[in-house]
C-alpha positions, 0 to 999 in steps of 0.5 A: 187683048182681043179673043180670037174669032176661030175660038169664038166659033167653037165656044157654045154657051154653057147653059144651053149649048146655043150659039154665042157672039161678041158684044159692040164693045168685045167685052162680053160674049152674049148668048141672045136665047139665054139673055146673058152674057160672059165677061171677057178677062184678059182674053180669055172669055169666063164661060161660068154660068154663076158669073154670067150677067143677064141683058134683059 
């Protein structure tokens, strides 16, 4: 199931309020000044900053 791009443009990361993107594969949504990205589970991006993964 693929997200769709008008909410990727009002999503924000929670961390930091930074932008977010979409990783190569549409699995995650990455925040690069945080260095981490939010899975992407049925849908629907889980934007908790406890399950994040860090990509450093």
């Amino acid at each position: 199931m693929e997200i769709e791009r008008e909410l990727l443009e009002i999503l924000a990361c929670p961390k930091c309020k930074g932008d977010i993107r979409l990783n190569k594969d549409e699995s995650g949504l990455i925040c690069d000044k945080c260095k981490l990205m939010y899975k992407i589970r049925d849908g629907i991006p889980v934007m908790l900053i406890d399950e994040a993964i860090c990509t450093n």
